[in-house]
N, C-alpha and C positions, 0 to 999 in steps of 0.2 A: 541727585535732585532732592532738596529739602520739603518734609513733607507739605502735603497744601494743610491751611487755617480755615475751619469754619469761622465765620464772622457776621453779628447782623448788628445794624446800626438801623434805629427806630426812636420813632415818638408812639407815645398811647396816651388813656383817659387818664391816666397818673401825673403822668408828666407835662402834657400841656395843652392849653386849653383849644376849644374847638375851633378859634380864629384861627389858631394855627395847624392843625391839625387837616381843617378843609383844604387850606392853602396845599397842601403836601397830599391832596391826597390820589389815588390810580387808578379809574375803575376800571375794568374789566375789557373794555373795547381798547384801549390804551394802553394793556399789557404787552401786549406782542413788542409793541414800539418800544417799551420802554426795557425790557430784556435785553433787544438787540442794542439798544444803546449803553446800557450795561456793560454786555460784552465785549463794547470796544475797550474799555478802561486797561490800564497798565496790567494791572495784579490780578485783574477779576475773570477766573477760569465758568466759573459755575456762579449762576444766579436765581433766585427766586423772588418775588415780592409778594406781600400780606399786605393788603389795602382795605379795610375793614372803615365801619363807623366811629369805632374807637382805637383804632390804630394804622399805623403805618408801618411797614419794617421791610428794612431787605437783607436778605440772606446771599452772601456769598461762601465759595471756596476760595481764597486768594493762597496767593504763592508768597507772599508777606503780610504781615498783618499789621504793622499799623499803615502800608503805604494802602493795603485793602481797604484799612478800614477809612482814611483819606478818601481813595477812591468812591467810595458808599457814600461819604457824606456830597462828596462832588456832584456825584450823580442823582442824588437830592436837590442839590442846587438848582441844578443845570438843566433839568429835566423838566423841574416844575416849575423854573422860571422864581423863583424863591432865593433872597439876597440869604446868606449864610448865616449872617448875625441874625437875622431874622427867627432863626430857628435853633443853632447851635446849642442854644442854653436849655434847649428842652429834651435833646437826642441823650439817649442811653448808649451805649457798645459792649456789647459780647463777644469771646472770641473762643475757640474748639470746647470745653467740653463745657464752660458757661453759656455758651452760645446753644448748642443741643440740646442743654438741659430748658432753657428758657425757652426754647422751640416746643420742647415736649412740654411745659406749664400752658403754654397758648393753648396747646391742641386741647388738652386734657380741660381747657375752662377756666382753670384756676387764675388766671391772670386776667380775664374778662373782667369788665364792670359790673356783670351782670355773673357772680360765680358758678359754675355749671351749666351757663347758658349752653345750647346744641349746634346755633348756629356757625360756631366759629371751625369745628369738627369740618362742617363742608366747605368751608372757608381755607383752610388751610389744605383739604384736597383738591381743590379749585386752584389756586395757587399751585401746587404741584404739578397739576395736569396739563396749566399753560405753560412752565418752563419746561414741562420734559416735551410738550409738542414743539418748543420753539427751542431743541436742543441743550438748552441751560442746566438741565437738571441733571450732571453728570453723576460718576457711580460715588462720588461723597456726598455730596447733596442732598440727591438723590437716594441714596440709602436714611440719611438722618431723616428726612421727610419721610419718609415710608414707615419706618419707625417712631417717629410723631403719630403719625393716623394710628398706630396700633397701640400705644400709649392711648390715644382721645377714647377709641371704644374700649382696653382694657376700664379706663377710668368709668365711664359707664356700665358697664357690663357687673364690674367685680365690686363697685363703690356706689353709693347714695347719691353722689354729686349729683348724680340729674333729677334726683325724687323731685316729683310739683315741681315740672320746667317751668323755669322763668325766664324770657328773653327780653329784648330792648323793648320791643314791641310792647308787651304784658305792660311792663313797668308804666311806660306811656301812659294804658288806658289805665293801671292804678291812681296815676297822679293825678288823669284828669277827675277819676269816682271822687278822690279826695278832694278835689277841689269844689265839686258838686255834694255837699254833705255826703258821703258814702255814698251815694247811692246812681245810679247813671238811666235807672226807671224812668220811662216819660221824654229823655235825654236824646236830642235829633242830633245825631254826629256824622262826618264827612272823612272818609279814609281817602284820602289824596295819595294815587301810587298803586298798581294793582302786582306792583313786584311781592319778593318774600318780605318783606318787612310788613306790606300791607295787608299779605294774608294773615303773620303771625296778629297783627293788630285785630282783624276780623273775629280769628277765633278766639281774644281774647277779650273782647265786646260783647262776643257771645257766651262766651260765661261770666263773664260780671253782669249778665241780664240785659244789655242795650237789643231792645228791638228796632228802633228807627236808625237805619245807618245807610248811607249811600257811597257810593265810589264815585270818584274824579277821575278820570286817566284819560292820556291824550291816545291809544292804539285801540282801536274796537275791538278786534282781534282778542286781545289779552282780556281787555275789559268784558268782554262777553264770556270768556270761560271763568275768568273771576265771580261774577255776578248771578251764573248758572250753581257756580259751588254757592255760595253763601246767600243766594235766592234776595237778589236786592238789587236795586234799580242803578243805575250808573249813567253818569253825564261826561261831557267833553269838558275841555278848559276854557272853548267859550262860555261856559256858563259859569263859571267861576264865582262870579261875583253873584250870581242869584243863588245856590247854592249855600255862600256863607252868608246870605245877608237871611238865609232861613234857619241856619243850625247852628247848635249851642257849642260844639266841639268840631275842632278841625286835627286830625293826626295826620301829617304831611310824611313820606317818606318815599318817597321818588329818586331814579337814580342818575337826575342830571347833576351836568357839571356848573351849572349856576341856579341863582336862584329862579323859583319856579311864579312863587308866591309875591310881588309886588308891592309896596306900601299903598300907591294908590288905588289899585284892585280891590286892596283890603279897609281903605278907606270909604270909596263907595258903598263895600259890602256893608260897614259900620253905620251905614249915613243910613240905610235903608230899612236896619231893625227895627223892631218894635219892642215895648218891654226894656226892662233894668238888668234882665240879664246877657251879662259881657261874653264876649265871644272867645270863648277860650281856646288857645292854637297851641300843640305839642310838637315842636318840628323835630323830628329826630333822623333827619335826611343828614349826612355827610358825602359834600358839602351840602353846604344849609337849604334848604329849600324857601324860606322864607328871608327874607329883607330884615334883617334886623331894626331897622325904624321903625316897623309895625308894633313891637312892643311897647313906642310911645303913645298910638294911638289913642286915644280916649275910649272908653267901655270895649277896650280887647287885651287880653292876656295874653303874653306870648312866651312860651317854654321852649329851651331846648334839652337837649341830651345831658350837659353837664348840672339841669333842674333834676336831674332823674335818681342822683345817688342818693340823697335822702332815702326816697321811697326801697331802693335797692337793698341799704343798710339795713332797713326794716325787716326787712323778708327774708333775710339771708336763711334766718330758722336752722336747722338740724342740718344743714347745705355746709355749714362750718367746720361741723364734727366729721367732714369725710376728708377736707382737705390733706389731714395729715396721712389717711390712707391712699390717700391719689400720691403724693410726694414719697411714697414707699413704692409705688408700682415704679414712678420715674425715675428715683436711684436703681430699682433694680433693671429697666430700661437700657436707664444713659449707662449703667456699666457693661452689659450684654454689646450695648454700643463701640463703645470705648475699646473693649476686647478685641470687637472684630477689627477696628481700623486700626489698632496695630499688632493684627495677625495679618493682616492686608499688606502691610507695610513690606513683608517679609519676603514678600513674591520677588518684587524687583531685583530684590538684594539676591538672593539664592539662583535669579536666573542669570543676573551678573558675576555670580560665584561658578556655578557650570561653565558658563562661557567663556570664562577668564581662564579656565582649567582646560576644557578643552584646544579653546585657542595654542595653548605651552605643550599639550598632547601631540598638535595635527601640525603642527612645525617640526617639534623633533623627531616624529616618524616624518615628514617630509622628509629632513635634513639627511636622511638612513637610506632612504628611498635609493641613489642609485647604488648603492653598494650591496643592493637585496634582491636576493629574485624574488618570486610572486609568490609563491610559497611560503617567502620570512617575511613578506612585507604583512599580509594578513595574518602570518603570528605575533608579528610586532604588533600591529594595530590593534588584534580581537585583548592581547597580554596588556598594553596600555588602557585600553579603557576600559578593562577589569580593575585596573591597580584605580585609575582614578576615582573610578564606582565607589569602590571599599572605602579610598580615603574619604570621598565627599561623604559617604552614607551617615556618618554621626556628625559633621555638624551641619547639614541640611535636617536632621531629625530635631537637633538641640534648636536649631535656630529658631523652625513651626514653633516650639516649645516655650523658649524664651520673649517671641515674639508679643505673646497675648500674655505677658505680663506687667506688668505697673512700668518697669525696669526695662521693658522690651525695648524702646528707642535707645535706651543707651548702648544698650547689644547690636543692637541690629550698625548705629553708628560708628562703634569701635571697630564689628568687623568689617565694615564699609572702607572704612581707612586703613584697617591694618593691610588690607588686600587690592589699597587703591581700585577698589570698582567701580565704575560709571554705571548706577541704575537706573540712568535714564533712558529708559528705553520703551 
């Protein structure tokens, strides 16, 4: 059996924009489904999916890699109801040890819009934790993931990348201070969403000084432990429109699958202010939370996610100067990596090497067998697999050995042929 391919075929903030991006994108109630449907595909042993606000990606092990990597984008297609062309031109692919290495950049931040951001570290254990519940995350996979998470917190732990965290959220309320001469003092704003996005938003209103802030969200439940932490009043989405037709800022980040936010909602809400100052809206919900027509409205601003790298660019600060030490932890990682799966490799082969031995052992003492009394027969037997012991002992020793080297595939497949063995097992 040839070995399996890690492979992830994906879009992010780099590569394409958030039209398409939403279109494609999985949340979290939808995983399960979308695993098992995964699993049906020709090539695709092991799967995982990364569903993020800036990214999309699925992670398989295939039994071939470009039919795998086929497969991935298929179930792209197929899944999210998304024409191919549609998107094709924006998908990357990776495949075993660029693939692992690109896994352990995510975890670690560095590939984030937001570099160093924390949120993507539980993102990508999230991700993990639904395909190993929904059996996807087999022992290659699932090894590369496990080793992704410990790459994310080596990268924290040993490197600067996360000094003065910045996430999506933060950037958000930077863009809106900027928009508001510096300053967000005096400033009535509305965090729509009492999920993590809208907490990170919270606390980062409250260090940029906003004292007037209120929450939207449609579960009371949630909304009320939200609103106990950050000691601030909270409404329904009946009220929506009263709501904005009183506050200067809206930061929208909810985790439905359409939009939340309405043009004529947001139209009413416009009809009713008072005052020259425009109602400015940060949607950084994937997908969108807001209607895109709203950005036409008269005296309303409307931001998304892809407004946000400006202010990102800005801030990167001394978060720069660690990258190269994070990209030293992950070479020495993906090679820790690399070693083990083909020392891993070596199992089958060596158990197929015994077997194939003993098999030719327990025939020609068979064949002996009636010409022997019991006596010769268990000296023949205990004498044969002495002798086969000795012979296997060096190169079962050399093979472990050769295995975990650069060169090991080549080994491991010469002796595979030379001995016709079938490792599939």
């Amino acid at each position: 059996m040839a070995p399996l391919s890690v492979v992830v075929v994906g879009l992010n903030h780099k590569t394409a924009p958030i039209a398409v991006l939403e279109r494609l994108a999985i949340g979290d109630e939808r995983l399960a489904k979308a695993l098992h449907q995964l699993g049906t595909y020709e090539h695709v042993l092991e799967g995982a999916i990364l569903s993020t606000c800036n990214r999309i990606e699925v992670y398989a092990a295939v039994t071939k890699f470009h039919g795998g990597a086929q497969d991935l984008r298929n179930f792209l297609a197929e899944f999210c109801h998304v024409a191919p062309e549609d998107f094709v031109d924006h998908l990357y692919t990776y495949y075993d040890d660029s693939a692992v290495r690109h896994l352990f950049r995510v975890a670690s931040g560095i590939d984030s819009l937001v570099v160093g951001e924390g949120e993507i570290l539980g993102q990508v254990r999230r991700s993990y934790q639904i395909a190993s519940a929904e059996g996807m995350a087999g022992r290659l996979l699932g090894t590369a993931f496990r080793r992704a998470l410990r790459v994310g917190k080596r990268a924290r732990t040993e490197t600067s990348i996360a000094r003065n965290p910045v996430s999506v959220s933060s950037a958000a309320v930077e863009l809106a201070r900027r928009a508001f001469e510096g300053s967000l003092e005096g400033r009535r704003i509305a965090i729509i969403g009492a999920g993590k996005m809208g907490r990170l938003a919270a606390r980062a209103l409250a260090s940029a000084g906003a004292s007037s802030v209120v929450l939207v969200n449609r579960g009371e439940e949630r909304a009320r432990a939200f609103t106990d932490e950050f000691e601030m009043d909270s409404y329904s989405f009946d009220d929506l429109e009263t709501v904005m037709s009183n506050v200067d800022i809206v930061i929208s980040s909810t985790s439905a699958a359409g939009t939340v936010i309405e043009a004529a909602r947001v139209r009413d809400a416009a009809a009713r202010r008072t005052g020259d100052t425009p109602l400015f809206i940060v949607d950084i919900a994937v997908p969108r939370d807001v209607e895109v027509e709203v950005g036409t409205i008269p005296r309303v601003v409307l931001r998304d996610i892809e407004d946000l790298r400006g202010v990102v660019e800005t801030n990167l600060g001394s978060r720069l100067g660690e990258v190269s030490k994070v990209e030293d932890i992950i070479g020495s990682e993906l090679d820790r990596f690399l070693e083990w799966e083909r020392s891993s490799e070596s199992a089958p082969i060596a158990a197929a090497l015994v077997a194939a031995a003993e098999e030719i052992r327990r025939a020609e003492v068979e064949r002996l067998r009636p010409d022997l009394s019991v006596e010769q027969r268990e000296a023949v037997d205990q004498l044969t697999r002495r002798i086969v012991s000795k012979m296997l002992h060096a190169p079962l020793k050399n093979l472990r050995e050769v295995a975990g080297s650069k060169q090991g595939y080549v080994h491991l497949t010469v002796l595979r042929d030379l001995f016709e063995l079938d490792d599939d097992l």
